[in-house]
N, C-alpha and C positions, 0 to 999 in steps of 0.2 A: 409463587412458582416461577423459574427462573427459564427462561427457553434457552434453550443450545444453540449458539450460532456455530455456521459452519466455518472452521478456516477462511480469511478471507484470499481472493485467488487474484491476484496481479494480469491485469490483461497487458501489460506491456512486458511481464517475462513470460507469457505463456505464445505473445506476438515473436519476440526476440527465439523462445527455443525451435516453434515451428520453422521461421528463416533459416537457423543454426542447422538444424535436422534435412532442409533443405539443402542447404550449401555444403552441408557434408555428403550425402548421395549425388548431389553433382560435382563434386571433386572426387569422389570416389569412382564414379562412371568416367571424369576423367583418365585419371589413372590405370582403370581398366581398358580402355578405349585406345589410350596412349601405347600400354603393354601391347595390347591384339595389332595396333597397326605398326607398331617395330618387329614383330614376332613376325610380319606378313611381307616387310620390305625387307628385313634380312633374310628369310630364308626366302624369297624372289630373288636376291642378288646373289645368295650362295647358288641356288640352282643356276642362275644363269653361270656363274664363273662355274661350274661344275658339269655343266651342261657342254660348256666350251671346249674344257680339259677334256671329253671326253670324247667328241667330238673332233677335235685333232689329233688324238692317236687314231680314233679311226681312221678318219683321211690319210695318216701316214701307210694304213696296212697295204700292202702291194701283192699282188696276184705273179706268181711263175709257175716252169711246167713242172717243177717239183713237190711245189704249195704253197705256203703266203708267207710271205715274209713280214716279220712285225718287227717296227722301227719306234723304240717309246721315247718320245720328246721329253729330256728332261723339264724344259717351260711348260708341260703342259700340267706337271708336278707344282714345280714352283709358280705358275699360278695360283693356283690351291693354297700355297702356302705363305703368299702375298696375303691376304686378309683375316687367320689367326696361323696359329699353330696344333692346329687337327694334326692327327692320324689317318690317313689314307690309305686304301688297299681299290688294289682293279684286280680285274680276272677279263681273259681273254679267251674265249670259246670258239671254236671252229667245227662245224658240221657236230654240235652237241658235244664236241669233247673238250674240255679243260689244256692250252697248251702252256696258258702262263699265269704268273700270278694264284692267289685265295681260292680253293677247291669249294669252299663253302661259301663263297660272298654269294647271298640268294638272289637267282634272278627274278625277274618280272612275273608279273603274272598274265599280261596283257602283251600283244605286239602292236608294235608301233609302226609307221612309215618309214623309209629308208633314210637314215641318218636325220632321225628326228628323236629326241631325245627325252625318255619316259624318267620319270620323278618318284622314287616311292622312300619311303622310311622303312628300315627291318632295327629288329634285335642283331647284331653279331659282335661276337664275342664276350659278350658280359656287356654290352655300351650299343648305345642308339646311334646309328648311321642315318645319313642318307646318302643313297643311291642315283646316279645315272647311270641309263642305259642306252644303247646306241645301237641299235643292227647296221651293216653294209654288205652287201653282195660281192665279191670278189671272183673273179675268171684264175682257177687252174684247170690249165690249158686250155679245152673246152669246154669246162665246167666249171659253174655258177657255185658258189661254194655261200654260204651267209656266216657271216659272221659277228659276233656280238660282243661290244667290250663294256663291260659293267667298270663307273668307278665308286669309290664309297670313301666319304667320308666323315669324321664324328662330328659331334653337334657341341661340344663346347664352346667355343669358339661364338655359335650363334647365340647359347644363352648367353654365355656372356655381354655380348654385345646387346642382347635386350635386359639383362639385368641393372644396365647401364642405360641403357634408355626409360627404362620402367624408371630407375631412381630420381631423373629427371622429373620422369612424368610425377611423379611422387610430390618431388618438393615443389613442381607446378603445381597440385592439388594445395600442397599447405598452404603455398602464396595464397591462390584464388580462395582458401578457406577464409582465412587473416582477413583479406580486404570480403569478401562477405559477410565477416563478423562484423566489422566495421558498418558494414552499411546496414545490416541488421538496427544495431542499436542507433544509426541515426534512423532509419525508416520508420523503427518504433516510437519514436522520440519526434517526428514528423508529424505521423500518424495519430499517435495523440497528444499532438500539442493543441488542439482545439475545446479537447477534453478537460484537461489542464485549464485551458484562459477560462472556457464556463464557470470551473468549478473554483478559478480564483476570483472571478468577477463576483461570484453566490457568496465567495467566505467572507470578500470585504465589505458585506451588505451590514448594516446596524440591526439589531435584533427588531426594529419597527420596521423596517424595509421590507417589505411585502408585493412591490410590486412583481409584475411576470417577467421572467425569466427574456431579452430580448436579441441577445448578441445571435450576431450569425453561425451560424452549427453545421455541419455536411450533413447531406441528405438521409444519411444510416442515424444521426441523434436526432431528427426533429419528431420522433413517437419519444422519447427519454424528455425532452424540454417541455412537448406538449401533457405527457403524466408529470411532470416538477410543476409544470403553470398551474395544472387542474389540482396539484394537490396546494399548491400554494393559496388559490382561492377559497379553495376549501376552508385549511387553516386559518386564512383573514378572517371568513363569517362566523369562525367556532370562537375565536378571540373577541370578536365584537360583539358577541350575544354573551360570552362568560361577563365582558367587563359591563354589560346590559345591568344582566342577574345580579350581580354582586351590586352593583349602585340600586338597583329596585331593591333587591331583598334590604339595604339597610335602610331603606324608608319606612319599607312595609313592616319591618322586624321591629325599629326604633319607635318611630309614632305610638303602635299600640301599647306598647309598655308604656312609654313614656304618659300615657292617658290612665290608664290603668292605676299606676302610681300614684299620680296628683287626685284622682279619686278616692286611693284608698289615706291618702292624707287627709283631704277634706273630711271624712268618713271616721279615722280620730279622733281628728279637733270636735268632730260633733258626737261624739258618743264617751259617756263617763262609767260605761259597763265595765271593769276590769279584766275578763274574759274576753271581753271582744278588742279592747285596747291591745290586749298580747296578742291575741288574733294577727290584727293588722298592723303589731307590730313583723311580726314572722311573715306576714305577706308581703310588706315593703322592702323588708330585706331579701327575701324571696323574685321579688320584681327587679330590685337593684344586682343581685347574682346575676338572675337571668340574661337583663341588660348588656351588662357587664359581658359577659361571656357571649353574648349574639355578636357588639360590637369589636371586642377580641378577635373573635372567630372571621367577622367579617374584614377587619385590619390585616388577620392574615392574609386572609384568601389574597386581598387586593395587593399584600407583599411577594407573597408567591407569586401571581399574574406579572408584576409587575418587576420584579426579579431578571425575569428575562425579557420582558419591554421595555426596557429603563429606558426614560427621556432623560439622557445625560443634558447637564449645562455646568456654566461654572458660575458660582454664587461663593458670596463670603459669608465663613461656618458662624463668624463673629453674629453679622446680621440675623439670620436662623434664627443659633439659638437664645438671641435677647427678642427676637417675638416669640419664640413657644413660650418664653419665661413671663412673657407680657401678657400670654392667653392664661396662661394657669396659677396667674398673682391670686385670682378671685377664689381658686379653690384652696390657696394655700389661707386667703384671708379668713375664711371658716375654721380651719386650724389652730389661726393666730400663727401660724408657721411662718417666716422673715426666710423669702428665697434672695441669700446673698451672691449677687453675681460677681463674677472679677473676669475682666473681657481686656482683648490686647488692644490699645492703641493702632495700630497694625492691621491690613486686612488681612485673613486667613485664607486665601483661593481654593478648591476645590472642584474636583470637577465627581458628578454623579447627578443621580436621580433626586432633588430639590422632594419631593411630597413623601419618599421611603425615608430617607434622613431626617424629617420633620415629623414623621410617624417613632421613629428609634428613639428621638431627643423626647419626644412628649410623653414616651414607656416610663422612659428612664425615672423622668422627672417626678411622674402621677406614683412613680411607685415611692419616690422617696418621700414623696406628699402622705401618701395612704398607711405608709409603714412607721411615721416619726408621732410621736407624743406630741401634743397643745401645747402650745406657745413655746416652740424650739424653731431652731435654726437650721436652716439647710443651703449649703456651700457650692456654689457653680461656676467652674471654672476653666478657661479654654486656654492652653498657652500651647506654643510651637516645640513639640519635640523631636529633632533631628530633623526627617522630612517627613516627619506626619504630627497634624491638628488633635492634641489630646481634650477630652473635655473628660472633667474631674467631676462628680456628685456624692458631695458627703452628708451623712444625716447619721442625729443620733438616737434613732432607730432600732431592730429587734435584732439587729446583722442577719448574719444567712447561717451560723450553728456551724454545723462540723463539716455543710458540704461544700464543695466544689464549683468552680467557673460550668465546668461540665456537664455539673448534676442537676443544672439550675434551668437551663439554657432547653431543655428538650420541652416538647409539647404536653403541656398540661401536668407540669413538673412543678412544686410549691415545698418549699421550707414546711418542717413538722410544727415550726415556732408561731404560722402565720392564719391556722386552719378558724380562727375567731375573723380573721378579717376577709370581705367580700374579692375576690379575684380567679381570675381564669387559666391561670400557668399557661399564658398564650404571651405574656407582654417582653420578657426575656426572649423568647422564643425569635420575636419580631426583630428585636435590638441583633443578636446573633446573626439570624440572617441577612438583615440588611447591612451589619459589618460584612460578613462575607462575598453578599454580592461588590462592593466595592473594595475588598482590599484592604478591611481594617480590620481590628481586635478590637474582643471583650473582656475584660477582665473586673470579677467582685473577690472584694476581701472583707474580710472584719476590721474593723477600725478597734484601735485599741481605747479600750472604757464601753463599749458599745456604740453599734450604728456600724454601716456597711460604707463601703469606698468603693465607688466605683468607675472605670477607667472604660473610655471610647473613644480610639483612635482611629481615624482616615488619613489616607495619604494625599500629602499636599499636591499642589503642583508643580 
């Protein structure tokens, strides 16, 4: 059963988007920020110049004994029209009645101080004004008269000029976005660069490198280093007690057969029962299966284990394999079997695990010992191809039938041709993966006449 992992999640773009999402709300608050205080200094400056204009017609109006006389400053127009090109309307009132100018430009709703000038915004005419307004007191003849002159002007003119400072404010927001992107991705990249060295210091460790975790770390990883140390510990005592087990159990596994068997031999030679002779015959082969297949099984394990422990060194392949050939003359000499070697003048370098390589050459070899006919020949050969060490074993043997490099190679996998002779479909198995863990190939074939050919290559140095 397979568990579901989650997506995994990027903490330096989930660092990078929060920055982003940040630096966009404050270039956005910019911009807003920018808009509200141009929007506040241009219509402060229209009021004022509006404020002024209207302001100096009043000052112009003049009090006689007929009624007031109104004098309108063309400047105080063309100031207004000094800063855009609005539309302008005034209206001049005296004792409530309309005498010049816009019947409808709306007055105030408020009174103000004498020649102190009131600010408001109206709808008129289809378009948004603003308004000043102005009262002044005037003497006809002996009477105080009040009078009021509204001016109004449109607001284009102002958005315009903040649409233009808004635009500004704008592409200030893009700037400050830009260089806050920029420092995003280096802050994230700062940030966890410590993460990074850790976890490059942990990659470049050899598969035996077990010690604790000790580089310096900021104060937010030292609970992450101290679970890595505690679980690394962990890991060293489960690895030292498996490689414990596997070396006890092949003592404890080996020894008793091995007792067992030499008793039921003696136990042959001295019994001329014929019942009992087949007996112990089917028990010794019996014992020798068993053997066979504890020690198999136990070669794996210690292949697997060590698969990912590997004590790489460099040794030459030459040397090798003329001692496993040197260990297993004696089991070939029961045969009458002649293990013909042919070895290169030349060392052969390599670099790997020395005891997994010495375990693949002795598969190899035991099988083509256990598989060939009495008093035959079997062929061992190492030569340099291209940049990898091939070593050649031929024998004329039962071959491997119709299957495959493939079909051979799996655990407890055995030719249909082989099921008379004692083996554990474990020895193949071994050879494959210790090509694997270093980098080489397996290849069997049929040899033509009968007997198998077979091909184990590692890469040179």
């Amino acid at each position: 059963m397979r568990l579901a992992l989650p997506p995994p999640r990027s903490i330096r773009r989930r660092l990078i988007l929060q920055l982003l999402v940040v630096a966009a709300l404050l270039a956005m608050l910019l911009y807003f920020s920018i808009r509200s205080v141009a929007r506040d200094a241009v219509e402060t400056t229209q009021d004022s110049v509006l404020g002024a204009a209207t302001t100096a017609i009043a000052e112009q109006l003049r009090g006689s004994v007929d009624g007031v006389e109104i004098d309108i400053l063309y400047s105080a127009f063309s100031m207004l029209g000094s800063i855009s090109e609005d539309r302008v309307f005034y209206r001049i009132i005296v004792a409530d009645q309309t005498v010049t100018g816009y019947e409808d430009l709306p007055v105030p709703t408020e009174t103000a101080p004498l020649l102190t000038p009131i600010y408001y915004t109206r709808n008129f005419r289809d378009t948004q004004v603003r308004i000043a307004a102005v009262i002044r007191a005037i003497l006809v003849g002996r009477t105080s008269v009040r009078v009021q002159v509204l001016v109004a002007q449109t607001r284009q003119g102002q958005e315009a000029i903040v649409a233009t400072m808004a635009n500004r404010g704008a592409a200030l927001g893009l700037g400050f976005f830009a260089v806050a992107a920029l420092l995003s991705l280096l802050t994230a990249n700062t940030a966890l660069r410590p993460l990074n060295y850790i976890a490059g210091a942990v990659g470049r460790r050899g598969p035996q490198d077990l010690r604790p975790v000790t580089q310096e770390a900021p104060s937010e990883m030292v609970p992450l280093i101290t679970s890595l140390n505690g679980f690394i510990a962990r890991l060293r005592g489960a690895l030292s007690r498996t490689e414990t087990f596997i070396t006890e159990a092949a003592h404890h596994i080996r020894t008793p057969l091995a007792t067992v068997r030499a008793q039921a031999e003696i136990a042959l030679r001295q019994t001329e029962d014929a019942d009992t002779r087949q007996t112990l015959h089917r028990m010794i082969r019996a014992i020798e299966d068993s053997s066979r297949s504890a020690s198999q099984l136990l070669d794996h394990a210690t292949v697997v284990y060590r698969t990912d422990q590997r004590a790489n060194e460099r040794f030459d392949l030459g040397d090798l394999l003329r001692g496993v050939v040197r260990s297993l003359d004696p089991t070939a000499d029961l045969k009458d079997l002649i293990l013909a070697t042919s070895l290169p003048d030349d060392a052969l370098t390599i670099e790997g695990d020395r005891l997994l390589i010495e375990s693949a050459l002795r598969n190899l070899i035991d099988n083509a010992i256990k598989y060939s006919p009495a008093d035959n020949r079997i062929g061992i050969s190492l030569i340099r191809a291209n940049e990898s060490a091939m070593i050649t074993i031929t024998d004329d043997g039962r071959g491997i039938g119709s299957l495959a490099t493939g079909d051979l190679v799996g655990r407890f996998k055995r030719g249909g041709n082989v099921a008379d002779v004692v083996g554990s479909g474990l020895g193949l198995t071994i050879v494959d993966e210790v090509a694997t863990a270093h980098g080489g190939t397996l290849d069997l074939q049929n040899r033509e006449g009968g007997g198998t050919c077979v091909r184990f290559s590692l890469p040179l140095l």
